[in-house]
N, C-alpha and C positions, 0 to 999 in steps of 0.2 A: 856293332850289333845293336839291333832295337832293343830298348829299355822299358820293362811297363811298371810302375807301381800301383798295386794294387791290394785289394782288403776282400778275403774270400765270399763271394757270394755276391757282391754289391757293384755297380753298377761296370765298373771296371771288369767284370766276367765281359763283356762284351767285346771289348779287346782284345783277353785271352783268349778264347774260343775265336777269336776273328783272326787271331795270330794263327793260331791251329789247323784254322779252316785253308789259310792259306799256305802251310807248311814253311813260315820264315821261321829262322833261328831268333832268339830273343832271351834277354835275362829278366827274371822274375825278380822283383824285390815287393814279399809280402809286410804286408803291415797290418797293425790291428785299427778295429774301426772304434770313434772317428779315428786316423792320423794325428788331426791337428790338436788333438787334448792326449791320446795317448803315445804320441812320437812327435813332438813340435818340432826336434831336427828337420821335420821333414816341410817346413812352413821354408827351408833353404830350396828346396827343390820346384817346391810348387808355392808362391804365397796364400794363394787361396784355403790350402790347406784340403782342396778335394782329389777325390779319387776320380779314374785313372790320369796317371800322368804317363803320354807315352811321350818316349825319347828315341829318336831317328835322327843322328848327326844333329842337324842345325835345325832339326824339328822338335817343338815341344805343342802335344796336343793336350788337353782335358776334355774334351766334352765326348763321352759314352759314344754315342749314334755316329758322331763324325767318325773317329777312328776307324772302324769297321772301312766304311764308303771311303777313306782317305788309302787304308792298305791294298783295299782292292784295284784301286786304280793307280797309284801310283806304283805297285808292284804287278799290274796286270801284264796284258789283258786274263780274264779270268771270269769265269763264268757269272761267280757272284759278285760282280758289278750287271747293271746292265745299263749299256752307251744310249748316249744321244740321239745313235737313229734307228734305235728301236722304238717300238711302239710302247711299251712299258715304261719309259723311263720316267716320266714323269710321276708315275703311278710307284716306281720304287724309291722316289723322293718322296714320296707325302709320307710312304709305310716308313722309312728309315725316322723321318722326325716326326711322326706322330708317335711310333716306339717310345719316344723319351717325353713329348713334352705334355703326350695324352693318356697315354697309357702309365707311366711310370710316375709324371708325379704325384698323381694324386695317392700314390702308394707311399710314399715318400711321408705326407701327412700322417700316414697312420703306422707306418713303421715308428715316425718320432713319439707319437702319441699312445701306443700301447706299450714303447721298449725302452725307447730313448730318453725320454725324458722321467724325473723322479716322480713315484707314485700320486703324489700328491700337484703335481701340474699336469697331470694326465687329464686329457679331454675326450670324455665318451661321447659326445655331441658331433666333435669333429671327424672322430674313426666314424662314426657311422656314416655323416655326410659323405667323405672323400670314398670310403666304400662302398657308398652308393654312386658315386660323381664314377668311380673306375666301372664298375659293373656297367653300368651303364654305354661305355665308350665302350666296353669290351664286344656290345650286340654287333657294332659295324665289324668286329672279328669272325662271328658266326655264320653271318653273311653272308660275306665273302668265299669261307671256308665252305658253305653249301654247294659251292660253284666250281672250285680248283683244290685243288693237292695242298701251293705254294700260292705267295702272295701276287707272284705278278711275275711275268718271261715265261711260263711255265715250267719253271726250275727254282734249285733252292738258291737267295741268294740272301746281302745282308742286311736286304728288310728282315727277311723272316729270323736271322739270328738277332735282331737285333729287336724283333715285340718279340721271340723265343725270351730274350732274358726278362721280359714282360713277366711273362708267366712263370717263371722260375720263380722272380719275387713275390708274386701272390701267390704262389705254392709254398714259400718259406713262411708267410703272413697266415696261413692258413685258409685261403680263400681259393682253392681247386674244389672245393665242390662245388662250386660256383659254375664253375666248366660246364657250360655246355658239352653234347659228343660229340659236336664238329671239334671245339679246341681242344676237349680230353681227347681227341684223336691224333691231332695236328702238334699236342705238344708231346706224346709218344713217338713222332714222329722226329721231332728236333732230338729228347733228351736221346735216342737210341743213335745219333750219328757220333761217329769214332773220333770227330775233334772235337764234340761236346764232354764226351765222355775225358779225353784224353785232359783236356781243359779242367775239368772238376778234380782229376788224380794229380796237375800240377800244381791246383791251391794246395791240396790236401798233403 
């Protein structure tokens, strides 16, 4: 059985919901955030000490954006992949790692710098930069979203769950009003699907 560990809400949701999405069976092992300061057993599992770690027999993934794209095709065929000779595909590689490397970190900055870190090495200079640095990336979202439903095949696949958890975490940041009404539409759109939902009630 697949293994994911994960810390509720954080980047590792993209696996869960990606599991879901594709109805595999799989064992939850939650954990609190970070792991590796408050469960260091778990520096045996994964050294890096990051979230998710999924486990598939003689697979061991960490990286968010990969997982999704690794279960959909390795468990496919399946919608939300979309193959090579489609026309999209290229276009749902860029959306799959731009999710994480454009969209997500610069959230990443201001999650540590408003929560993470102790009050006193907190940097207001930085949250505002990196919140501006996202907002900014987010216009090529609205865009797009003027045009189609979904990101690309004209279906839903796991680009769009995988900038979905985009906006989950600037919604836990505080930053949906931010939303434009193409994305405040596009992300009623993700949180209302039955493995998102079902996903949020397996951290919970």
């Amino acid at each position: 059985m697949i293994e994911l560990y994960h810390c509720a809400d954080a980047r590792s949701f993209r696996a869960l919901w990606a599991l879901e999405e594709m109805g595999l069976p799989y064992r939850l092992h939650m954990l609190p955030f970070p792991p590796r300061l408050f469960r260091p057993e778990y520096l045996e599992q994964n050294p890096l000490g990051t979230i998710p770690l999924l486990i598939d027999g003689d697979v061991r993934m960490t990286e968010s954006a990969a997982i999704p794209q690794y279960l959909a095709t390795r468990y496919g065929p399946s919608p939300l992949a979309v193959g090579a000779d489609e026309t999209d595909y290229a276009l749902w590689l860029d959306w799959l790692h731009r999710s994480e490397a454009t969209l997500t970190f610069p959230q990443t900055i201001i999650l540590r710098y408003t929560r993470l870190e102790p009050k006193e090495r907190r940097l207001d200079q930085a949250v505002a930069d990196y919140t501006q640095w996202f907002l900014s990336r987010l216009r090529h979202l609205t865009r797009t979203l003027a045009e189609r439903e979904w990101l690309c095949a004209g279906r839903f696949t796991m680009a769009d769950l995988c900038v979905g958890y985009a906006l989950l975490l600037a919604r836990n940041l505080g930053l949906e009003h931010k939303f434009s009404p193409e994305i405040a539409a596009y992300w009623e759109r993700l949180n209302s699907r039955p493995a998102f939902l079902a996903a949020k009630a397996a951290q919970e």
